[in-house]
C-alpha positions as a Python dict, from the first residue, in 0.01 Angstrom:
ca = {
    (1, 'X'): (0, 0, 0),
    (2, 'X'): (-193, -139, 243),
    (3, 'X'): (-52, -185, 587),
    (4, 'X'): (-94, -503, 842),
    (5, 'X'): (-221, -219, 1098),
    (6, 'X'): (-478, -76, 879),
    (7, 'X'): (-555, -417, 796),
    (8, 'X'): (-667, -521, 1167),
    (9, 'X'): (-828, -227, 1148),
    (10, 'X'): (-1067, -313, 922),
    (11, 'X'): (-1063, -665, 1019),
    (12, 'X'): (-1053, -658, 1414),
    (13, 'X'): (-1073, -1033, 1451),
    (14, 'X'): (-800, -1100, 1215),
    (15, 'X'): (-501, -1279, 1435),
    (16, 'X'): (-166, -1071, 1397),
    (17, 'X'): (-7, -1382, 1213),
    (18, 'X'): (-234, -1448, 1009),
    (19, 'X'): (-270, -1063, 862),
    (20, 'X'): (119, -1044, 854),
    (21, 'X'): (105, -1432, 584),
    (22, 'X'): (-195, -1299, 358),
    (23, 'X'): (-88, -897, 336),
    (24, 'X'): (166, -977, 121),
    (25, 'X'): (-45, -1181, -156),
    (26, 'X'): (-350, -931, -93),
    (27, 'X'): (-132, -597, -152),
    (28, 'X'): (11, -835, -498),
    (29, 'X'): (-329, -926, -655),
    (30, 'X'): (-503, -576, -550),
    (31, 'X'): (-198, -420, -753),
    (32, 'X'): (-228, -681, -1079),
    (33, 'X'): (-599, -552, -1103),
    (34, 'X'): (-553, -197, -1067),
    (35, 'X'): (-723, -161, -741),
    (36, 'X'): (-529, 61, -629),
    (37, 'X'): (-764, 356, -535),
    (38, 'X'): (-918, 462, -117),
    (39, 'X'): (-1262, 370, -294),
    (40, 'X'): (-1147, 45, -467),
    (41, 'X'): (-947, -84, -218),
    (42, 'X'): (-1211, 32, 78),
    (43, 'X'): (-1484, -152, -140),
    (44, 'X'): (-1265, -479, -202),
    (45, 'X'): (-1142, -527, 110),
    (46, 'X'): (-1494, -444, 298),
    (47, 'X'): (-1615, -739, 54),
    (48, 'X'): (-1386, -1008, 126),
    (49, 'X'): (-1404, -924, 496),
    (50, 'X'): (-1804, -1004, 469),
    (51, 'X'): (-1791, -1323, 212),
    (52, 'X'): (-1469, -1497, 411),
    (53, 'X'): (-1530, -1364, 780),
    (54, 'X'): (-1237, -1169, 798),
    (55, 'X'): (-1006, -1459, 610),
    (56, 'X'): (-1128, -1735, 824),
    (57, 'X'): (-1307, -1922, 572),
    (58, 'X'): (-1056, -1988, 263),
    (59, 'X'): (-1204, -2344, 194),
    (60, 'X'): (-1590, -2473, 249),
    (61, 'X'): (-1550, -2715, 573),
    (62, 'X'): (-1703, -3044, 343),
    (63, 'X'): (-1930, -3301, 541),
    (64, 'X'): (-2073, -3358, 306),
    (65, 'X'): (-2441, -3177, 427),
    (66, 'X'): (-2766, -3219, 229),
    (67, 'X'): (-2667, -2906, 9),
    (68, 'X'): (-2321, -2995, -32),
    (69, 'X'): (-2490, -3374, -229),
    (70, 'X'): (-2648, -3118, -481),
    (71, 'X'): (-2285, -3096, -622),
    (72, 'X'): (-2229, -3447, -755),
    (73, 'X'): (-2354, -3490, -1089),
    (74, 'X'): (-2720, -3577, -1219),
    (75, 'X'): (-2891, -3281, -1032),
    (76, 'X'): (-2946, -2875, -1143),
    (77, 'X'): (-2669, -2714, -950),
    (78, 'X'): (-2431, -2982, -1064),
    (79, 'X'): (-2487, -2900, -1436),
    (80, 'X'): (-2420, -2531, -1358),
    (81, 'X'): (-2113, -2585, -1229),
    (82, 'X'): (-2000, -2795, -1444),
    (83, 'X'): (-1968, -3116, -1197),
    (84, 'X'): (-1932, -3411, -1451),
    (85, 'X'): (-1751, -3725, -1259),
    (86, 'X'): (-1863, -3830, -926),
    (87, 'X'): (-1685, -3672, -657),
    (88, 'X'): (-1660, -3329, -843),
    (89, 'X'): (-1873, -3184, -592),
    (90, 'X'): (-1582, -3264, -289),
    (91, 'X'): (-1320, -3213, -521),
    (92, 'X'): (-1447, -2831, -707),
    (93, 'X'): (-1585, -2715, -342),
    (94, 'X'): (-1586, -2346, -237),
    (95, 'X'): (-1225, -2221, -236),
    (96, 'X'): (-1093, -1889, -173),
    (97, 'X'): (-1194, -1557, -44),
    (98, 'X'): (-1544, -1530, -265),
    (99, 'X'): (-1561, -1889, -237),
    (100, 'X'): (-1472, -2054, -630),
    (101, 'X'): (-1721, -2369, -657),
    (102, 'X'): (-1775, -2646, -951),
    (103, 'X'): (-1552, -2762, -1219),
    (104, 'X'): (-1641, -2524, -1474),
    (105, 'X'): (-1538, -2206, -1295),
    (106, 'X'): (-1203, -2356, -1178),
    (107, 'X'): (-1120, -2455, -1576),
    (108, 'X'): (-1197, -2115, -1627),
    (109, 'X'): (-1013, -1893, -1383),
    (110, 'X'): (-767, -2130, -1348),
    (111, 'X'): (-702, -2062, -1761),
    (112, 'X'): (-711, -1701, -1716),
    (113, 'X'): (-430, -1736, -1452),
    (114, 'X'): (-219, -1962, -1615),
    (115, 'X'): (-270, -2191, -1405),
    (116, 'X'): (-422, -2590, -1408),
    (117, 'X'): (-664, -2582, -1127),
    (118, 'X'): (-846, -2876, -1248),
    (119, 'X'): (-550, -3098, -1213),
    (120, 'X'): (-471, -2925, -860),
    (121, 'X'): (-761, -2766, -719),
    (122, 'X'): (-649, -2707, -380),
    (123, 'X'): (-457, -2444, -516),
    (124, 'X'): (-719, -2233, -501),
    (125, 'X'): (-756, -2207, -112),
    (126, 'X'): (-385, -2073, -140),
    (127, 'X'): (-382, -1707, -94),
    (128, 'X'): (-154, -1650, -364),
    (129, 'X'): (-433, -1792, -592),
    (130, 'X'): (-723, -1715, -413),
    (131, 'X'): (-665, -1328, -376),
    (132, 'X'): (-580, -1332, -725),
    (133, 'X'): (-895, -1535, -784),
    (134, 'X'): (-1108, -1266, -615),
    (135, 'X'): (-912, -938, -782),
    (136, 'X'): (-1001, -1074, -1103),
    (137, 'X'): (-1342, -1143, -1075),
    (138, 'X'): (-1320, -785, -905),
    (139, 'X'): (-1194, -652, -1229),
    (140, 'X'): (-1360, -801, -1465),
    (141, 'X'): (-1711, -709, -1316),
    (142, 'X'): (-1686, -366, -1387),
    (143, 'X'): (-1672, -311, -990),
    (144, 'X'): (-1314, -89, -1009),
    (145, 'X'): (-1565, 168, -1190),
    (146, 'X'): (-1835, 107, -948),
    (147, 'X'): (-1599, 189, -680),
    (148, 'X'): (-1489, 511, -849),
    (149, 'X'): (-1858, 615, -823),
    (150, 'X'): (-1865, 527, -448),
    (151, 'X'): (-2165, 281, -546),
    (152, 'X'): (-2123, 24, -285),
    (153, 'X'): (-2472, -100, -299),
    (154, 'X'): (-2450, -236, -680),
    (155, 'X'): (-2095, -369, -594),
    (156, 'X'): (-2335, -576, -329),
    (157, 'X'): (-2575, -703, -599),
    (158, 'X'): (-2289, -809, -860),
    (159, 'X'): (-2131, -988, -607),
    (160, 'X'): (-2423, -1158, -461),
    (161, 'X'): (-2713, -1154, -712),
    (162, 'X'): (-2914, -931, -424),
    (163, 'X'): (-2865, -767, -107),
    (164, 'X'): (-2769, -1010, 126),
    (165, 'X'): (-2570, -906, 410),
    (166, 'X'): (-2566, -553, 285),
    (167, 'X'): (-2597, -418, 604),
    (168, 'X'): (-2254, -610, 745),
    (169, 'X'): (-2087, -519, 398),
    (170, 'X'): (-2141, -134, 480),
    (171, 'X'): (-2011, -156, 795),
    (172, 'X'): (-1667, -281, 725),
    (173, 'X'): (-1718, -46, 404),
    (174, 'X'): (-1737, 287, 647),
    (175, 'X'): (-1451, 157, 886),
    (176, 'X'): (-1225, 98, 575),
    (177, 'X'): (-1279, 448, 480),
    (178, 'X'): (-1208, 604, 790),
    (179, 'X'): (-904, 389, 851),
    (180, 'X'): (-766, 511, 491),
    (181, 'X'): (-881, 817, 450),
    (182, 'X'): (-555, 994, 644),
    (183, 'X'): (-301, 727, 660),
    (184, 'X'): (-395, 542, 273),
    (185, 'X'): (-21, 585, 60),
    (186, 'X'): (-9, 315, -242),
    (187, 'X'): (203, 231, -535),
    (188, 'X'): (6, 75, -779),
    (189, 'X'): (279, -125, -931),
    (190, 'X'): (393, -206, -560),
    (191, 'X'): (721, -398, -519),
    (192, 'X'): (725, -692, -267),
    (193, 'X'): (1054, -763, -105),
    (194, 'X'): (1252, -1002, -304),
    (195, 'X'): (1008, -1016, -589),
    (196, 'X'): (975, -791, -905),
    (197, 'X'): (654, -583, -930),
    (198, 'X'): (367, -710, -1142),
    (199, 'X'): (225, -538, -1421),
    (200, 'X'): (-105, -504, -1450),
    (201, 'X'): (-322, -735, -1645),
    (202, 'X'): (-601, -656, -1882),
    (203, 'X'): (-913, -885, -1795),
    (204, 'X'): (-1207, -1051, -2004),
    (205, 'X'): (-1428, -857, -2165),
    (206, 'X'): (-1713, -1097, -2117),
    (207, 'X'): (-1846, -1090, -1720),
    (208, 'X'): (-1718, -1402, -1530),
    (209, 'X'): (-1945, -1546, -1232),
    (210, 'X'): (-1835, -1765, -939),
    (211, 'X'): (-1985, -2084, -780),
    (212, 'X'): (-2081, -1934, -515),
    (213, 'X'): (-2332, -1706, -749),
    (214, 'X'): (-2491, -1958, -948),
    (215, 'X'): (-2586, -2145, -528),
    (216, 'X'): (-2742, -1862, -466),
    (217, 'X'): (-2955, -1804, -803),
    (218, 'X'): (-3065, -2186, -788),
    (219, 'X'): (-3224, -2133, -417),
    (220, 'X'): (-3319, -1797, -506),
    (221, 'X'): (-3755, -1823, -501),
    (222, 'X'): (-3865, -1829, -842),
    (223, 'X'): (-4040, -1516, -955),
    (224, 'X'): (-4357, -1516, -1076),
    (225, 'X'): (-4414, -1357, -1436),
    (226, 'X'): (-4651, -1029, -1425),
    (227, 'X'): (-4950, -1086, -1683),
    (228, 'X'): (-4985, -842, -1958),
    (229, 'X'): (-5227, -612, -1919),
    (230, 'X'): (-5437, -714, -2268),
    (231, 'X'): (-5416, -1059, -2082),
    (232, 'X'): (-5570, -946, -1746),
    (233, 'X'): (-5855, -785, -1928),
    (234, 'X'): (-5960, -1077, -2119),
    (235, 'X'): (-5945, -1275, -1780),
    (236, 'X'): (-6174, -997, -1605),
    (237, 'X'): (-6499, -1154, -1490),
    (238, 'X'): (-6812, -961, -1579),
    (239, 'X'): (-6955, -807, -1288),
    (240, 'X'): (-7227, -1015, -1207),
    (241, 'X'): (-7571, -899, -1056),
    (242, 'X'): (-7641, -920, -712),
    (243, 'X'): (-7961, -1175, -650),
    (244, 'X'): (-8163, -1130, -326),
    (245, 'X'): (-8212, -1453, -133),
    (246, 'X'): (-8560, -1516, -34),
    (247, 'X'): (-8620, -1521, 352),
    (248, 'X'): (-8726, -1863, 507),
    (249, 'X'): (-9096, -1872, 604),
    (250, 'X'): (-9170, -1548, 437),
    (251, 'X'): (-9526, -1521, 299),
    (252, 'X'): (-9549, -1515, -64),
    (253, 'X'): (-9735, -1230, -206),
    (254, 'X'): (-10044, -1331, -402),
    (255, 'X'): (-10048, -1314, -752),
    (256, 'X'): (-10192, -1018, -896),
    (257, 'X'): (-10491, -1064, -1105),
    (258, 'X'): (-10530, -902, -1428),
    (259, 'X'): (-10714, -562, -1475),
    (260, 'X'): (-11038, -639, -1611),
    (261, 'X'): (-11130, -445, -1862),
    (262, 'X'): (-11448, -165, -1833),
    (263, 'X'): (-11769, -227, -1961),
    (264, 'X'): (-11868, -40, -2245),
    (265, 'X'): (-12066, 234, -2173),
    (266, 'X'): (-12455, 123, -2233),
    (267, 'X'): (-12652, 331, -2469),
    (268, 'X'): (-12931, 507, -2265),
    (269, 'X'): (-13205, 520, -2425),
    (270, 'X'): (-13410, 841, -2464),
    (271, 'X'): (-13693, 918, -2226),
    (272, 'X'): (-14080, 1028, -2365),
    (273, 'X'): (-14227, 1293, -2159),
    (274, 'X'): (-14572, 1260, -2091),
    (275, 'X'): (-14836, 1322, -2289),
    (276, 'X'): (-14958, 1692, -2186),
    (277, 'X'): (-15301, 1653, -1992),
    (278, 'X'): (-15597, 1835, -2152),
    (279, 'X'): (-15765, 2100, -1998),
    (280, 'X'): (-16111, 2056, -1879),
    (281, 'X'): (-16346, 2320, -1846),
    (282, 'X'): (-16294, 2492, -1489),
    (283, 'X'): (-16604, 2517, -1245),
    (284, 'X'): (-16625, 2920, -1362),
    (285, 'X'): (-16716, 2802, -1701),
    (286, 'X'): (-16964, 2527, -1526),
    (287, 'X'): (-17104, 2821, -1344),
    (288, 'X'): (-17175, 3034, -1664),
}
């Protein structure tokens, strides 16, 4: 069971009062869901403390702001939620400690509760309703096991579709730990003064999601789809040759002229000697 002092704890900027009206209803729904464990109840209540501010916010302040006109029918968010009449968007707002938003989520939870929050929607910012709001979406997310494991970051991303705040959601997570870790004692089918103790309830097998998710996912920035590898070849350019780029004013280098081809070699033709000269009788035959 948790206690209002361990509750502060946690929550150092929740008023006394205030702590000692919603313990009651937060100690009830935590039991009806089975979180009833130092890592479930560590992880829960280090969630709500983030997504609420320590239980101030239990209904969106309405103005309504530019966002806040994206819940009246005819635009994308509106559809999600399930805003159908005008004035849906004022009338479904954020309610409760994760913040319930649109139409279609309130028809649900509300049916799941047994109760008509359609016809009464307010009854959602209660924190009889709310905290039981927020157990069961706890529940039914699969996050009781995720607590077992002590995996506080995936808790993070089913709750918020990412990691935002993560680093505000860890701190209360470490401080709730400490604070239960020596004085933690719980029933987990508590009895509230005056009231019998509730059993706990099985949950939907199929994942709900909240409002407050499907905000997030439409501002979320788009992704853009990796190509597939056969399709990035076939888009490769082929390399392409680099072309020099002729200087200005440079000379151009005169054309060569063709080789000209050798002259045949000319037949030379063959030389006559001389006719031998004939002797002529020397002086010594003159003499004889």
């Amino acid at each position: 069971m948790l206690t209002e002092t361990q509750l502060r704890q946690i929550m150092p900027n929740l008023k006394p009062a205030k702590a000692a009206a919603l313990l009651p209803h937060l100690n009830r729904a935590m039991a009806e869901y089975r979180i009833n464990t130092l890592p479930r109840v560590a992880a829960f209540v280090a969630q709500l403390a983030h997504e609420s501010g320590e239980f101030r916010w239990m209904e969106e302040i309405w103005g309504p702001t530019p966002a806040q006109r994206r819940y009246e029918p005819q635009t994308d968010l509106a559809k999600r939620l399930g805003n159908t009449a005008p004035g849906d968007g004022k009338r479904f707002k954020g309610r409760g400690p994760i913040q319930l938003t649109g139409r279609a989520n309130y028809s649900r939870f509300g049916g799941l509760l047994g109760l008509d929050l359609v016809s009464a929607p307010e009854q959602a910012a209660t924190p009889t309703v709310g905290f039981r709001t927020a157990a069961l979406y706890w529940a039914n997310r699969g996050l009781n096991e995720l607590a077992d494991a002590w995996n506080f970051r995936e808790i993070t991303r089913r709750i918020n579709g990412g990691y935002n705040g993560l680093a505000d959601r860890q701190k209360y997570f470490e401080r709730a730990k400490a604070v239960l870790a020596t004085a933690f004692e719980w029933i987990p089918r508590m009895s509230v003064p005056g009231r019998a103790a509730a059993p706990a309830r099985e949950v939907p097998t199929e994942p709900l999601t909240r409002g407050y998710e499907a905000i997030r996912r439409l501002k979320a920035p788009k992704k853009r789809a990796k190509k597939s590898t056969a399709k990035k070849a076939a888009t490769r350019k082929a390399p392409t040759r680099k072309t020099t780029t002729k200087k200005a004013g440079a000379k151009k280098a005169p054309p060569k002229r063709p080789a000209r081809k050798k002259a045949s070699a000319v037949k030379k033709r063959p030389t006559r000697k001389a006719p031998a000269k004939k002797r002529t009788p020397t002086s010594r035959a003159k003499r004889d």
